[in-house]
C-alpha positions in Angstrom: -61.0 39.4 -39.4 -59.8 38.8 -35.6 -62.2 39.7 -33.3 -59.7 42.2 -31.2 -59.7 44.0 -34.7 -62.9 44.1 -35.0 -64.2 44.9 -31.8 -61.8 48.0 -31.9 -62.9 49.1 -35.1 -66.4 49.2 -33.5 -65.0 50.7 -30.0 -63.3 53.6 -31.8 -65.9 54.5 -35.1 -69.3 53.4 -34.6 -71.9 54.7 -31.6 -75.2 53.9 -31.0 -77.9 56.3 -31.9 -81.5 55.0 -30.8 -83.2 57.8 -32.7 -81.7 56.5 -35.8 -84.8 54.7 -38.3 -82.0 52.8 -40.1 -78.7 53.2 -39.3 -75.4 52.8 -41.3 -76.3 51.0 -44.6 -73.5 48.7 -46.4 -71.7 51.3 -48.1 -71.2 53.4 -45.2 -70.3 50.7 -42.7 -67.4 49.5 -45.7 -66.2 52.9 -46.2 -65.8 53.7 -42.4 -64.4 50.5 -42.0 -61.7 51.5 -44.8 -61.0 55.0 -43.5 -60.6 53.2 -39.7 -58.2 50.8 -41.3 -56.1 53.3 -42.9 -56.1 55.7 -40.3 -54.8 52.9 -38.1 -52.2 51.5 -40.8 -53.7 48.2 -41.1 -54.6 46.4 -44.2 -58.5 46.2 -44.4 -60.4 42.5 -44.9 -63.2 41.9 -47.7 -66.4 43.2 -47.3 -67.4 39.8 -46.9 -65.3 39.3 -44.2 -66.7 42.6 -42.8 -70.4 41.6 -43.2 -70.0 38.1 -41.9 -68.7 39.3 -38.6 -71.3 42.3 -38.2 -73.9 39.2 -38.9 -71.5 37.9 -35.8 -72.5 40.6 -33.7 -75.9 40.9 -34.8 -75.6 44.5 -37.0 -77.5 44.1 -40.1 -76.7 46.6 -43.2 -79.4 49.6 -43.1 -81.5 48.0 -39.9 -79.7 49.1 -37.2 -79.1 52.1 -34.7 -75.6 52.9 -35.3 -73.8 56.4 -36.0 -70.7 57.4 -37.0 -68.1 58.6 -34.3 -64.7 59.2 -33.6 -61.7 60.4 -36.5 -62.9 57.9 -39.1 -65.8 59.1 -39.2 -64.4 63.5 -40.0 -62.1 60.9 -42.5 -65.0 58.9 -44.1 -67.0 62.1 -44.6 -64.2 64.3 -46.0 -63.4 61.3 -48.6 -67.3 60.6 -49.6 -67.7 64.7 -50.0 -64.2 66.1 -51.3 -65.6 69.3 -52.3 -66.2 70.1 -47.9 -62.5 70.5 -47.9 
C-alpha cells in the first residue's frame, strides 16, 4: 500500500479518541478500510498489507485510541448493521 494511500485513508476515517480503553480492533479497522476504499473507487490491499503499515505507524489491532470518523465510517456501520437502514 503507498503511503499517500494510506495516510489519506487515516486523514479522512480514523480520529483519535483518548477516552477510548481499546480502540478499533482488526475487524473494524479492515472493514473501515474496505468501505474507505470503495467509497473512494480504489481497489483495497490485503489485510496484511493493511496491518503491516499500521505496525508502520505504530497502531496496533484493539490497543489503541482510535475512532471512527468521516463517511466511511456512516458506510462501515450501515454495512456491519443492515437492519439500521
Amino acid at each position: 500500500m503507498s503511503t499517500t494511500h494510506f495516510d489519506d485513508f487515516l486523514a479522512q476515517s480514523v480520529s483519535a479518541d483518548p477516552g477510548s480503553d481499546t480502540g478499533l480492533n482488526r475487524e473494524e479497522l479492515f472493514g473501515l478500510y474496505t468501505s474507505w476504499c470503495a467509497l473512494n473507487a480504489c481497489p483495497p490491499e490485503s489485510a496484511e498489507a493493511l496491518w503491516h503499515a499500521l505496525k508502520e505507524k505504530g497502531i496496533i489491532p484493539g490497543k489503541n485510541t482510535l475512532a471512527m470518523t468521516g463517511p466511511a465510517a456512516a458506510d462501515y456501520i450501515l454495512s456491519s448493521a443492515p437492519n439500521l437502514t
